[in-house]
Every structure is written in C-alpha cells, then in structure tokens.
N, C-alpha and C positions, 0 to 999 in steps of 0.2 A: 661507661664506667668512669666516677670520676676518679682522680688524680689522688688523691688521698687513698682511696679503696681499692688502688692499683698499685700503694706503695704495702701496704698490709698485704696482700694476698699470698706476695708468695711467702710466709713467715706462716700464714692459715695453714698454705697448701706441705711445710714443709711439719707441721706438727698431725695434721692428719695423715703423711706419711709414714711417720713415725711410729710405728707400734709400741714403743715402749712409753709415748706419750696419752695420755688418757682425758678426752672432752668431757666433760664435766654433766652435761646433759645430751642428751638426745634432741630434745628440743631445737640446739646450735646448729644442727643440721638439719632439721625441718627448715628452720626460717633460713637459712643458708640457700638451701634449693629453690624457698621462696623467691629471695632477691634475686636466685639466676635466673628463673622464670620471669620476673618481671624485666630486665638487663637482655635477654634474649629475644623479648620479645620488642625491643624497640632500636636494638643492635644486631648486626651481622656476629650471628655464632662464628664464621671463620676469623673473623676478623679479630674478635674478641679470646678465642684459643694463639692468633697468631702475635696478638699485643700482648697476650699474657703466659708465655709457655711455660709458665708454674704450673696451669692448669695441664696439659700434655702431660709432664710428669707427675705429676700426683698419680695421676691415675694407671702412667705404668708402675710407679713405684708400687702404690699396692697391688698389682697384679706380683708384681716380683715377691712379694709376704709371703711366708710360708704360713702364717696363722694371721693372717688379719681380723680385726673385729667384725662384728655380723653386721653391727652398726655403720661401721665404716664400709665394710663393700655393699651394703645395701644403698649406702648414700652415693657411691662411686658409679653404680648400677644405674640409679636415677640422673644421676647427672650426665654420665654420658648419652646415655636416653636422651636428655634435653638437648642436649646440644647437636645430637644426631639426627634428631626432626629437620635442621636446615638442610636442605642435598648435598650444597658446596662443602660441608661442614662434615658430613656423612662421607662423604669420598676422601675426605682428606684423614679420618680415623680410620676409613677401611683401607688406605693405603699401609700405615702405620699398624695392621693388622691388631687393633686394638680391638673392635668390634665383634671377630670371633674369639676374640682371647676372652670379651667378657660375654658373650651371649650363645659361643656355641657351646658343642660337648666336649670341649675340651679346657672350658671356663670356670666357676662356681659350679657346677652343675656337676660334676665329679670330684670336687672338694668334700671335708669336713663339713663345711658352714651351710651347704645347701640344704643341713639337716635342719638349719633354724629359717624359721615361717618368716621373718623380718628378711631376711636373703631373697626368700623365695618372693616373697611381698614386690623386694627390691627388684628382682631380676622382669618381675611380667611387668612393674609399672614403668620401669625402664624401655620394654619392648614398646609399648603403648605409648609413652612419648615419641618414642622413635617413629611410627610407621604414619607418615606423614605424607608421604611421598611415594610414588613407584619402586625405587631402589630400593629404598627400606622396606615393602613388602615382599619383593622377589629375593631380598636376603634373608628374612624369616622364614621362608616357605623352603630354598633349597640348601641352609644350614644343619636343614633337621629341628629350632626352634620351636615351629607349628605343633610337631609332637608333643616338646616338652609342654607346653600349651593345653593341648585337649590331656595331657596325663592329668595337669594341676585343678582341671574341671573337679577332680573329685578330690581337692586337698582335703586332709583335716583340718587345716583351719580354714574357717569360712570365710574370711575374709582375705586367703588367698584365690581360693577356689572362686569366689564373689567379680575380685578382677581377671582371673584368667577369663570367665563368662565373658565381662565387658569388652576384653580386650577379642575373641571372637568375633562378638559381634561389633566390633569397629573394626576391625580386617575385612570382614565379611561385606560390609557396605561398603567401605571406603576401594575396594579391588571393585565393586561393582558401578560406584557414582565413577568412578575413571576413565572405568571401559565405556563399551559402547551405549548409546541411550533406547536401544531397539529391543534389548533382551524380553519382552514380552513377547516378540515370532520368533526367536531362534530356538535349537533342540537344545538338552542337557549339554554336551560335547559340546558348544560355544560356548560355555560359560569361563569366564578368568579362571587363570592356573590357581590361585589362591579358593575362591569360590570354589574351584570343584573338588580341592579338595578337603572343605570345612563342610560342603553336601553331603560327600561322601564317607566322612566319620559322623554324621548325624545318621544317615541313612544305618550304617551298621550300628552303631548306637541301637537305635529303634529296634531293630531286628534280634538284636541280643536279649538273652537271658538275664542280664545283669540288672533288675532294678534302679540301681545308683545311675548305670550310665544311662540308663532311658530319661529317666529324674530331670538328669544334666544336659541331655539334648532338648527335652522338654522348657528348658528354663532358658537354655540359649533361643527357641525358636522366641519363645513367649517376647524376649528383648527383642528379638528381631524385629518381630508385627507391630511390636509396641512403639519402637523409635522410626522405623522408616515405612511409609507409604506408598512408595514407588510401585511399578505395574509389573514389577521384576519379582517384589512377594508372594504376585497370583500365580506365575510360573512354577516359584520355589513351593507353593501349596499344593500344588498338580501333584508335582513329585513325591510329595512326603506324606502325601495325605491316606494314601490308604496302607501304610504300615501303621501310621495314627490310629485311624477307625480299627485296624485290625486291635490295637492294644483296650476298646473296649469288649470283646468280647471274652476278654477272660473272667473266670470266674474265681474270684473275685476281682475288680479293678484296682489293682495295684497301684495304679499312680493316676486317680482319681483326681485326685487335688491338683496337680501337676497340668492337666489336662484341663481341666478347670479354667486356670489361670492360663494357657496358651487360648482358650477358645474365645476366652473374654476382649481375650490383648487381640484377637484377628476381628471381631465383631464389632470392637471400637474405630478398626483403621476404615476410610469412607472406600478402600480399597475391594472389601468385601459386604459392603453396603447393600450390594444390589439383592431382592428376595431369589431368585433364580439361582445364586452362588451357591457351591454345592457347600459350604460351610453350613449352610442351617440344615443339610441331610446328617453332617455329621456331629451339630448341638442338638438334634431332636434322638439320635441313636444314642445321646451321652444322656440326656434326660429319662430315655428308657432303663438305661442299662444300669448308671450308677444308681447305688443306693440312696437313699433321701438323705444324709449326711452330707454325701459326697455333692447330691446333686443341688441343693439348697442353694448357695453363692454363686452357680452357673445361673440357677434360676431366675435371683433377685436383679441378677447380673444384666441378663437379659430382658426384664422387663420395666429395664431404666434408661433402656434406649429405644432412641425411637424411629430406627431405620429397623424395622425386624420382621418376617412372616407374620402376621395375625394367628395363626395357627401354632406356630412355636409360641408366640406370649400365653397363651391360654393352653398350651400343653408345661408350660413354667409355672404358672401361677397354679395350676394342678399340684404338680408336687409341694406346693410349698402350704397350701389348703387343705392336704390329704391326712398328714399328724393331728391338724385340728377337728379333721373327720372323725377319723378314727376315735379322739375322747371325747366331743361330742355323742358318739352313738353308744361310747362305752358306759354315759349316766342316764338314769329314765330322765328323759326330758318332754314337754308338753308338744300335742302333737304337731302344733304350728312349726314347731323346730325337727324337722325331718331328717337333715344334716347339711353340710355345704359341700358335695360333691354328685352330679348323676352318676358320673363313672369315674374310674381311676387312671391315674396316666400309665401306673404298672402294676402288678401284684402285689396288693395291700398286706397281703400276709407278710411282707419283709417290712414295712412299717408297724403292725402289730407285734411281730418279733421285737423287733427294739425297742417297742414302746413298753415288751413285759419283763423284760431286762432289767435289773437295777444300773449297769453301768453305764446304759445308753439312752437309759429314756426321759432324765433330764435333761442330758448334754443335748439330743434330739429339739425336747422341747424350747427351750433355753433360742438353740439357733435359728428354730421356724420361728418365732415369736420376735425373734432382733430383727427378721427378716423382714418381713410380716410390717411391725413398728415403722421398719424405714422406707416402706411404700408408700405408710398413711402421710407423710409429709411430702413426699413430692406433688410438686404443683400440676402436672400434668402427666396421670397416669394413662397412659393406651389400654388399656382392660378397666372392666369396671369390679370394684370387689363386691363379696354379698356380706356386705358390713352386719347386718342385726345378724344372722349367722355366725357369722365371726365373731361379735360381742360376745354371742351368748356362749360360744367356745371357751373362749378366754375366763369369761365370769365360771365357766364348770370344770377348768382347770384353777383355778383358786379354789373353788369348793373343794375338790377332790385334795389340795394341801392344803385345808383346815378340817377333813375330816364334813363336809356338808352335806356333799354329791352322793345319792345313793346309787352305786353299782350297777348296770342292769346286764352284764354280762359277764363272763371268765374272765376275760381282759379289761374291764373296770375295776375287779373287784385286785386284780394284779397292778393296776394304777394305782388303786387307792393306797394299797399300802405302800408301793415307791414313793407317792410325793405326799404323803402325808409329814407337814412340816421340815418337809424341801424348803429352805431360804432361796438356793440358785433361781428355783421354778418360779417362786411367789414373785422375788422383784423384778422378772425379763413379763412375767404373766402384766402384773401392774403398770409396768411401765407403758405394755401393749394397749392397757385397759384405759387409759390416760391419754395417747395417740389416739384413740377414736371416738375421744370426745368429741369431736370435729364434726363430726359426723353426729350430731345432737338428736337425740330423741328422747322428749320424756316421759313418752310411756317405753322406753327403755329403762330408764332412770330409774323411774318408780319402781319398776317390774322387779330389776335384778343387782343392777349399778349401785342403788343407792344401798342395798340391803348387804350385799359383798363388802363394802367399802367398811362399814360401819360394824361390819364383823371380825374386818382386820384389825380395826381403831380400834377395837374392845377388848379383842381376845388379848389374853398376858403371856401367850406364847407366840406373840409378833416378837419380832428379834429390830433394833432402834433401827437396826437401816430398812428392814420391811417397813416397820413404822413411817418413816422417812417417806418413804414409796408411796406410801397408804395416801398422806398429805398433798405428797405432789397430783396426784391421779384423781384426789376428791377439789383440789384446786381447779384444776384442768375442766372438771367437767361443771363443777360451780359457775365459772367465769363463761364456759360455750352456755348455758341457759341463762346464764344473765343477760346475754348480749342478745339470744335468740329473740325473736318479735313472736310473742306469745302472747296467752291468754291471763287473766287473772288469777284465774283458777290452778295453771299450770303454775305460777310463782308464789301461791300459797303451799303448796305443796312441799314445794322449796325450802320453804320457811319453815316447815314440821321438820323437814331433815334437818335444817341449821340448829333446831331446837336440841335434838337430839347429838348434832356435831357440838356443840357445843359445852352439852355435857361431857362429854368423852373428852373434849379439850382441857377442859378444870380439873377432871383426870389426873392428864397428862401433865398438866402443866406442874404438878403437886408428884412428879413420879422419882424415886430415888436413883433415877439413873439421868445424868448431865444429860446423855445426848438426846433423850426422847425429850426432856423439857427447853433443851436446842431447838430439837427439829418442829415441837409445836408452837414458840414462838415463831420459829421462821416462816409456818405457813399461818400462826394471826397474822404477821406482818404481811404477809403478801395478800390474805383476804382483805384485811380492812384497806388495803391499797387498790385496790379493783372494786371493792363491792360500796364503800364510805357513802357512795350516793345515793342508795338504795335508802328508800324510809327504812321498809321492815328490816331490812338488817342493821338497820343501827338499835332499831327496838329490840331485834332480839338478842345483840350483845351487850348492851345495857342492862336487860334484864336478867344478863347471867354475872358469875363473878369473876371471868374473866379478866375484866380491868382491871381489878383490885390484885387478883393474883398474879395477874403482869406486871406491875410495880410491885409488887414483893419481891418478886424475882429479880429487881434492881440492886438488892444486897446478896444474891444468890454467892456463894462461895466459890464457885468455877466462872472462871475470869470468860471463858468462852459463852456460859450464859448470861451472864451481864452484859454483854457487848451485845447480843440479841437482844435482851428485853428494852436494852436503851432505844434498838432499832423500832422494836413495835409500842414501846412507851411514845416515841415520836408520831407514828402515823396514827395510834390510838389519839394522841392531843388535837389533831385535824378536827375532830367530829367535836367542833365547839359549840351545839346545840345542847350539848351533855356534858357539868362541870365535872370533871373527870377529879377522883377521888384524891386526896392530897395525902402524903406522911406526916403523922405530927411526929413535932421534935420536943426535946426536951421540957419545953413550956407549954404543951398543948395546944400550940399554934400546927396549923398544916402549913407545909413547903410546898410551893408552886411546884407545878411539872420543871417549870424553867431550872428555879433554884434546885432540885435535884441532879438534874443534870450538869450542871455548871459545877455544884459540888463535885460530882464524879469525876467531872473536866479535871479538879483543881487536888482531888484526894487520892483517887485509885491507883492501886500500886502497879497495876499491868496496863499493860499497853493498847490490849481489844477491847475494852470497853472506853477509852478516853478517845481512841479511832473513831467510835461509832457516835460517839456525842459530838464530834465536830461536824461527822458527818449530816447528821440529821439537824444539827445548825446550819451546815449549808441550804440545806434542804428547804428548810421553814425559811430561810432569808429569802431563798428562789420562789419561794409559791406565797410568801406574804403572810405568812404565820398571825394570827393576832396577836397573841402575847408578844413577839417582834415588833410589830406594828405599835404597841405601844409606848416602846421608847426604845425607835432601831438604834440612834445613836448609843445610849447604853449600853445595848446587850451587847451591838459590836465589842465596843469596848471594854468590858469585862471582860468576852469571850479573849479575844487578842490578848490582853493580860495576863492570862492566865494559861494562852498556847504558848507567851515567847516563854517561859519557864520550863516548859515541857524540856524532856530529852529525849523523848522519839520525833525523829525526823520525818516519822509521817505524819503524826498529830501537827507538826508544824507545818507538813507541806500541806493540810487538811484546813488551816488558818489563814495558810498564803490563798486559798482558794475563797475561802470567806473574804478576807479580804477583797479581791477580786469581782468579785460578786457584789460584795457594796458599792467599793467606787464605781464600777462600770454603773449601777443601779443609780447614784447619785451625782453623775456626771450627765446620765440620761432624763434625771426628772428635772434640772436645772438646762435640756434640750442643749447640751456640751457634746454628747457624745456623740459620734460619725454615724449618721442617718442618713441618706439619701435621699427622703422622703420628710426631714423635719425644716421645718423652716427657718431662713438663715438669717441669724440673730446680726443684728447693730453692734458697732464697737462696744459703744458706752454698755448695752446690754450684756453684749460679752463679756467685758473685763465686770461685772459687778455680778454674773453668775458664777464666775473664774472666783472672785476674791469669794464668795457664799461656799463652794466647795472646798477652798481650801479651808475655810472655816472650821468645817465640817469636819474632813477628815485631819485637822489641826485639834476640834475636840476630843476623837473619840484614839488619836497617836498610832494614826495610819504608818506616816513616815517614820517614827518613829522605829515602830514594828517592822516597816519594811527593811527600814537601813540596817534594821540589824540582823536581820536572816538573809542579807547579801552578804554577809562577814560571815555567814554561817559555814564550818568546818563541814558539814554534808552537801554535797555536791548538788540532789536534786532541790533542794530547798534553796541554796540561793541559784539557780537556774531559772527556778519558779519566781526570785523574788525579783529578778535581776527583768524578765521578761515583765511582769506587770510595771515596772519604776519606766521600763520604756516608753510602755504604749499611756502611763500616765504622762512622763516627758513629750509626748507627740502632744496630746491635748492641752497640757497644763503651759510648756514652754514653748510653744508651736509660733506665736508671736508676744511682742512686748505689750501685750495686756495690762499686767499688772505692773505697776511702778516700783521700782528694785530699791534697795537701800544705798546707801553714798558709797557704799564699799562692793557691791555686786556686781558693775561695770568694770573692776578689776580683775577682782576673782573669778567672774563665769568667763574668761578668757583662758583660764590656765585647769585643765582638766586634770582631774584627782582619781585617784584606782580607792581600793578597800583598805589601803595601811590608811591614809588619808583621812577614809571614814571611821575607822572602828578609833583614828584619836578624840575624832572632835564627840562620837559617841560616846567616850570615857569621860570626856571633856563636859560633855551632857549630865552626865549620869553623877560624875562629883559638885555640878552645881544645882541647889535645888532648886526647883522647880519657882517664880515668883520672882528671884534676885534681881537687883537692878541692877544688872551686868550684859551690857551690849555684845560683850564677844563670846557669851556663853547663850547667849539667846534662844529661845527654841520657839519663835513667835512663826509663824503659818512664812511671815515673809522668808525669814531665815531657813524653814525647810523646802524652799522653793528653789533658794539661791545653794544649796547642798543638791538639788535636785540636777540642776543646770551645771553645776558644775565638776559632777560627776561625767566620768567617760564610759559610758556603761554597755557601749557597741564594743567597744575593747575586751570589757567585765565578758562582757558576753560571747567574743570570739575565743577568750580564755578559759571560759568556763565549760565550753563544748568542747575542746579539746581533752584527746583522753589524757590520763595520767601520766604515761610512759612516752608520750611523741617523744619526745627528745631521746630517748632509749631506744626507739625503734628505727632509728637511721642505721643503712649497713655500716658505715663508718663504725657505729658504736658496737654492734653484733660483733663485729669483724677483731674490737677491741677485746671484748667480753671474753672471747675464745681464746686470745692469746692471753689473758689476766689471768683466767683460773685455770688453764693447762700449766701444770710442775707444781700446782698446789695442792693438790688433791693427796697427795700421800703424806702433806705437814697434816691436811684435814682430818683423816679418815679417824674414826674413833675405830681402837681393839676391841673387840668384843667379847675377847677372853680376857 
C-alpha cells in the first residue's frame, strides 16, 4: 500500500466507524473491497493489519455498534473474510477472537440485521473468502457456521441461497483436494471431517419429504459433477445414487427438472464416460419414467454427446420423436407416411394426454420442436434422424394451425382446435421447418414445403413475426436448392414457386403494417443477395413490380423501413443487366439510384436510414459497384461531404470506414500497399506513386475529413480516425519519398496533439480554398507535413484510455469517501 493511501486510511476507517456518519453510495464499498483484493493479493494480509491497525479497529468498533448499518457490517463481513484467507493472518484475528464474534452464533447471526439479505450476502461471502486453508475449514465446521450454511441453501433471496450453494461446494472440494489423493478405495468413514459431514446433510436432504431441500441438494451435487472431475465423484455417486434413482419413482416426479440437470452435469464429466457406469441405468430409468416435458432436455441433452450407450441415444431421440408421432398419426396422411416411430419409449397415452390439453400442448410442442431444431445443426450427430418423416410432421403441425390438416382421429380433431392459430406453435413449427432445409429434397418441396410456406405468406391471419418466420424458412430452403446440383427440370419448378413468391411479395410490400413491409424487404434483400447469379431469377424479378415498389418504399414514412429498402435498393442495383427504374423529380428527369441515396445521405431526418446508405456505399466501393467505377473519386467525395456534417457518430464512423476502404484500395492499385507477394517498386517509382496517391486523396479531402474526426467529441469516431491516419503514416511517411517544403524539417521534429490540429483546421476552414497564402495552404504537401507531425501513437494511447482512469486510483476513492461523508444531510432534499 502506498504512502499516501496509508495516510488516508485511518480517517476511511474512523468514519465507517462511525454510525452516525453516513457513505454516500454503496458502491464506496464495493470498489473499496475491490482494492483490498487486489493490495492483498500481492502483500502479506498480516503485515498489512499490522502496518495499518486502523483496520483492527474498525472492525472491532463496528462489532461494538449497537445498530450498525447492514451496509457496513456486510462490508466488515467481507473484508474480514479477505483478509482471513491468509493462515498467518487467520491466527492472528482468531486470537483477537474477532472471528467468532463475526462468523459465529454469537455474531450478526442473532442480531437485528441478520434480517437483511445484504448481511446474510455479506456473512457466506465472507466465509468463502475465508476458507482458504485447513484452519479456516475446521473453524467453520466446529463453530456451528456449516449449519448456518445448509439453513441459507433455501434463502429467499436467491442470490443468497445461490452463494451458500457455491460456497458448499468449494468446502466440499477444497476439504477433499487437501486430504488424501486415494479416496477412490477408501469406505465412507475415511472421508474429511468436513466432507462427511456436507454427504451427510445431502444424504437426509434426499430422504426427506421436503421438496425444497431435495431441490437444494440436487443443485449442490449438480455444481459438484460439474466443476470437479476427480475419481472421488464416482465414490460420492455410489453413495447417493440410489436414494437418487429412488426419487424417480414417484408418481409424479417432483423434481424432474432438478434431476435433469444433475444427470447432464455427471454425463458431461469424462469421469462417468465409460458405457458400463451405472449412470446410464439411471438416465435410461429417467427417460422412462419422466414425462416428455420433463424428459425432452435430458434427451437432447444426451444425444449431443458423444461418449454415450447407443441404446440410450436412440431410447432419447424416442422421446423427443414421440409428440411428432403422435400428430402425425392424428391428420389422414398418405400412405407412404406411416408415422416416425415402430415403438414408444413409454406410454404414449401420457403424450396424447398433454397433447389434448389446451395448457400443455403448445408449451409440449414448442420444446420438442426447439429440441428437434437444435439437432438439425450439429455437425456430427451419433443417430441418424428419419428427416422426410419429420418434415412431414412439422409441415402437419402448421396445417393443423391454419386450419389445413384434416383430423383423422379424437385426438386430432382436439389438436385442431388448440392450435389453430397458435402464433407460439406456428414460429418454433417454422423455424423447425427452415433447419431441415439441409436436408434438401424437392420432391419434398414441391409435395408439401412449397405449398405450407406459401399459405403462411398469403393467409392475413399470419401475425408480422409469423410472417417474419415464413420469410426466413422460405429463404432457407430457396438457397439449399439453389446450391443443390440438380436437374433443369427441378430449377424450373423453382421458378413457378418464385413466380408465385413473388406475387405475394408485392403484397406485402404494399401492406399497412411497417413491420410485414420490414420484414419482406429484409428477405428481397437477402434473396437477391444469394440468388443475383441465377438468369431465371433475375427474369423473374424484373418481370414483377417488385423493383419499382422497393424504391417507393425509399420515402416510406417509418424511418425503420427506409433504412431497409435503402439496404435492398443497394443489392437490387447489383443486377446491372437491368436499368433499374429511376424517380422523376420535379422536372421529369429520373434520379439515379446513386443520387437518391446520397439525397437520403444528406436529407433524412433519422438516423436508420442515413446508417444504411453509407453502409451499402461501403459495400458497392468493396465489390466494385459500376456506378462507383465511374467516377470513384467523386462519389468518395461527395459521400465524405456529406458524412462530416452528419451528427450521428455512427454514420461517421460508417464514412471513417469508406474512407478506409478507398485509400487501402488506392494505395493497393498504385502497388503501395504491404503485399508480400507484390513486387518491390524502385525509389524513383515509389516516390512518384506516393506523390499519385496523395494526389488523390488530396482531390477527393481525405485528410481533410480525417483530421477532423480525430478532434471528434465521440470517442469511437476518432479511435477509428486516429487508427487509419496511422497505418496511412506507416505507408505515406515510412521514408523521405517525397521532398518536404523549407519549413517541414522544422516542424516534423516537434509533435502536435488535437488542440494543435482543430487550430490550424479552423485556420483551414476561414481561409478559402485557392488563396495565395503559404501558411494557410492545404496543398497534398502540407497535409503530409500535418500528417508527420502529428503524435498520434500518443492520440491513440489517450484515446484508449477510459474516461475515469484518473478517478479510479485508490488514492482518489479513498478521497471521494472522506468528501461526501457530513455532506449528505446539507444534500438531502424534504420530501414533505
């Protein structure tokens, strides 16, 4: 600790004494415990109580309070905790019998304050500092602590209850990494005094009536298997395991969930890896036994690992296959579709029950279908699914919520009317329907895919986020048969559907609700982004009005769809085999795609659509836009003109990035920019493609633009600007290339910060532009020599720097506390 923060301390230590003194936040004490954390952890805790014995008494004085704050003993709590992790440091407070004064039952723990959860917070995170060491757990264990510990297992508040859990199991390990390393052959009766007895309140736990406490021992094993792998867990599984297994056979399983999650946490540790552990006797009896709710996320659970019985994966993927049986068999369906299960993994009657339920057979649906979803993407599944099966599931629970599916049984015709225009069902259905695109087939497509999809798109009792759904799921499976290596015949086919998406698109795009003409520009945007290479699909968007209705939407009244349509106005201008239709303006002339957007750049009042046009100028600059291509230097420079005005800092940092993007582009096609592979230019060559690029970016008021979004008031914008002027500094001033003016051998010796620049920018900015005036000059040399003699490695270790370093020294904290402690009651406003 230094010298300064040793002369404040005890002044800290004598107003948190102080009760009638009042800290002004809470927070003073977080970062407070902070710095002793950090102070303790690179000094001796004794040493640092004995240099400092403010801290000693503080902490008897508040024990002497008849009412101290909860704040302050919860803080007093932790910090003695910390400092009690050291041994030498722990003996010398348990001499001083501070230790049971604050952690036994004769501490807070039979006070007022123990009433408040901040106290209680305070006193287990204190203990858990503490037990660091042998002594500190043989004095939690025979103070009586341990108890108060498993009582706080079942706090009300959960985030006391949450660290007593943690704090178990870091006793529970830490008593066993100490002891012996052989605990794998010894009986129970060897286990640490500590250990046997956090077994032995699991053990009755388990055995008890009390749901809660089952709950709580469930949740401490679960951390246990979870964090430590040792061979001491297969021991402690011997033991525990068949009051475990006994808790499924109750009727109903109560703490399903619970169990759940302990069986996942052992199946993930390589400790119970092997197929012979009797673990997978007791996930195949949970799979029996829990209901399909309960058993769903043990299942999925299971067959996303790959150390596991073969017989348990495919008694998993049973259950999670069985809800789709079951409404499968519940619509007539043709006879190639028989169902997707021979047998069941338990009594389908408890799945038909809940599937005729109104309150369960969403929520049912809903979770086998998330499940289900999140199979189709793993890269390497150990079971194989029966995908056309399963589409055609999925495709007859969308029917059955739009009213499609005809009934063929009691319990279809009890489907039908639960999900009949179910939103929950439609978008987990959809989203499924979309993950199995992958799985491509189009005489699936044609069969049922394509006719479902196009009945969601139609119908007007889709709700925008089904909608939404609809788009993503017809995206999905557009782009798996585009890519597929198929017939002609199959990509004609294709083309009838687009014909038909397409109408439904002009639709939508014309619909009086913002988000549906959102969400159907956002998937033209992403078709004509995927598909722009295909002939027939540019014939068949040109021959619809699509286009035209996408640039009308560029004056759309919701700032949110105009930012979209600029986005699909951009990738529609791509397909320049097709003069893409203009806006006339006042004079009956049409405005370029360009000049529209650049307009929006320079007019629109919100801030999402002026994002989206710089964005899609980056865009076209990176892929070579034609309309760019014909006069880049230009359009840069317009564009830039019109971002430094802006006053959103992310259209500017969206400019800093154009920017970026050009000179690297034009440093590269003049063979300047760091290649490894380009061939290495002659002086004289260099210095004459060096003076071409300054040229350049000296026409189109690079530097310019850039020097003044390094003066820029938002942080990430000169970050941005500060970072490219460097790596332009490495190239451009890398050597004496270019011949300096008579005055630049002076000045690039003396390095300048942003007061420096934003004068000679004003200095710029009142002379115009042309003048014959050498010291206002703004000629390519002069912003070479501003460039050079800028310190911008400075700029830039400044600029990374947060806001508050300087405020965050304890020095200053340590200030803070003593400033606004006695001012709080000149502060306080009456409220009567």
């Amino acid at each position: 600790m230094d010298r300064e923060c040793s002369q404040l301390l005890p002044s800290v230590c004598a107003v948190l004494a102080d009760s009638r003194q009042l800290v002004a936040d809470d927070t003073f004490l977080e970062k407070l415990l902070d710095w002793f954390k950090t102070v303790t952890q690179t000094e001796s805790s004794l040493l640092l109580l004995q240099e400092n014995p403010c801290l000693t008494e503080l902490i008897t004085c508040v024990l002497k309070l008849k009412d101290p704050s909860s704040s302050t003993l919860s803080f007093i709590l932790r910090l003695t905790g910390l400092f009690a992790a050291s041994e030498s440091c722990f003996q010398h407070l348990q001499q001083g019998e501070l230790l049971i004064s604050l952690f036994g039952e004769m501490g807070p723990l039979s006070s007022a304050q123990w009433e408040e959860a901040s106290v209680r917070s305070g006193w287990v995170k204190g203990v858990h500092s503490m037990v660091q060491h042998q002594s500190a757990l043989h004095f939690v264990c025979s103070c009586g602590a341990i108890n108060v510990i498993f009582t706080l297992q079942g706090d009300p508040s959960l985030f006391v209850a949450s660290a007593a859990n943690q704090l178990l199991v870091h006793m529970l390990t830490f008593s066993l990494l100490s002891g012996t390393t052989e605990l794998a052959n010894i009986k129970d009766y060897d286990w640490p005094i500590c250990a046997q007895m956090i077994i032995v309140h699991i053990e009755e736990s388990l055995k008890s009536n009390s749901a809660s406490r089952i709950k709580q021992s469930l949740k401490l094993l679960t951390s246990v298997f979870g964090c430590c792998h040792d061979l001491w867990t297969e021991v402690l599984w011997s033991q525990l395991s068949e009051p475990i297994v006994y808790l499924l056979e109750e009727k109903p399983v109560h703490t399903g969930h619970s169990l759940v999650d302990l069986f996942l946490s052992m199946a993930r540790s390589p400790v119970f890896s092997c197929p012979e552990c009797s673990l997978w006797t007791s996930v195949t009896c949970a799979l029996e036994h829990l209901n399909p709710a309960q058993a769903g996320p043990l299942a999925v659970g299971v067959l996303k690992l790959q150390e596991c019985p073969q017989a348990v994966r495919i008694q998993a993927l049973s259950v999670l296959l069985q809800p789709m049986d079951c409404v499968l068999k519940a619509a007539s369906q043709p006879l190639e579709y028989p169902g997707l299960l021979n047998r069941s993994v338990n009594d389908s009657a408890t799945v038909e029950t809940l599937l005729s339920c109104r309150s369960s057979c969403a929520s049912l649906l809903c979770q086998t279908l998330a499940h289900l979803e999140e199979l189709q993407y793993l890269t390497c599944l150990p079971v194989d699914l029966p995908h056309i099966p399963l589409l055609q599931s999925v495709v007859t629970i969308l029917q059955f919520c739009i009213g499609l599916a005809i009934p063929a049984s009691c319990l279809g015709s009890k489907i039908s009317r639960i999900l009949i225009g179910c939103f929950r069902v439609q978008r987990s259905a959809l989203d499924m329907l979309g993950a199995l695109s992958q799985w491509e087939s189009h005489s699936a497509f044609r069969e049922s895919v394509s006719d479902i999809l196009l009945a969601y798109l139609k119908s007007p009792d889709s709700s925008p986020t089904v909608l939404k759904k609809s788009f993503q799921a017809t995206l999905k499976w557009l782009l798996s048969l585009s890519e597929a290596p198929s017939s002609r015949d199959h990509w004609q086919q294709t083309e009838h559907f687009l014909q038909e998406l397409l109408l439904v698109l002009q639709k939508r795009l014309c619909s009086p609700c913002w988000e549906v003409r959102d969400s159907a520009l956002e998937f033209l945007t992403l078709l004509v982004k995927h598909l722009r290479e295909k002939e027939g699909f540019r014939q068949v968007l040109f021959s619809s009005e699509v286009p035209r209705l996408t640039e009308d939407l560029l004056e759309d009244p919701e700032s949110y769809v105009r930012a979209t349509a600029v986005t699909a106005v951009g990738q529609l201008s791509f397909l320049t085999h097709h003069q893409m239709p203009g806006i006339e303006n006042g004079n009956g002339k049409e405005k370029s795609i360009v000049a529209q957007l650049q307009e929006i750049l320079s007019t629109d009042s919100e801030g999402f659509p002026r994002r989206a046009v710089i964005s899609v100028f980056i865009d076209w600059l990176r892929e070579g836009h034609t309309d760019v291509l014909k006069d880049t230097e230009q359009f840069v420079s317009s564009v830039l003109q019109a971002v430094n005005c802006d006053l959103d800092w992310e259209v500017k940092a969206g400019g800093l990035e154009l920017a970026e993007v050009f000179s690297a582009q034009t440093l590269g096609r003049l063979g300047l920019a760091g290649c490894p592979y380009a061939a290495v230019l002659s002086s004289a060559t260099r210095s004459t493609h060096l003076n071409e690029s300054l040229q350049v970016f000296y026409r189109v008021k690079l530097f310019e633009f850039l020097f003044g979004a390094l003066c820029d008031c938002d942080r990430p914008v000169a970050q941005k600007a500060c970072n490219i002027l460097i790596d332009l500094k490495a190239e451009l001033c890398e050597e004496s290339s270019l011949k300096e003016g008579p005055s630049a051998g002076d000045l690039a010796t003396e390095a300048h910060d942003t007061a420096w620049l934003e004068k000679t920018l004003r200095r710029w900015n009142a002379c115009p532009v042309g003048v014959d005036d050498e010291a206002d000059s703004r000629d390519p040399s002069s912003m070479l020599l501003v460039l050079r003699t800028l310190d911008l490695e400075e700029l830039h270790r400044s600029l990374n720097r947060s806001s508050d370093h300087i405020e965050k020294s304890p020095q200053s904290l340590l200030q803070d506390i003593l400033a606004t402690v006695g001012t709080l009651e000149e502060n306080e406003a009456d409220c009567y």
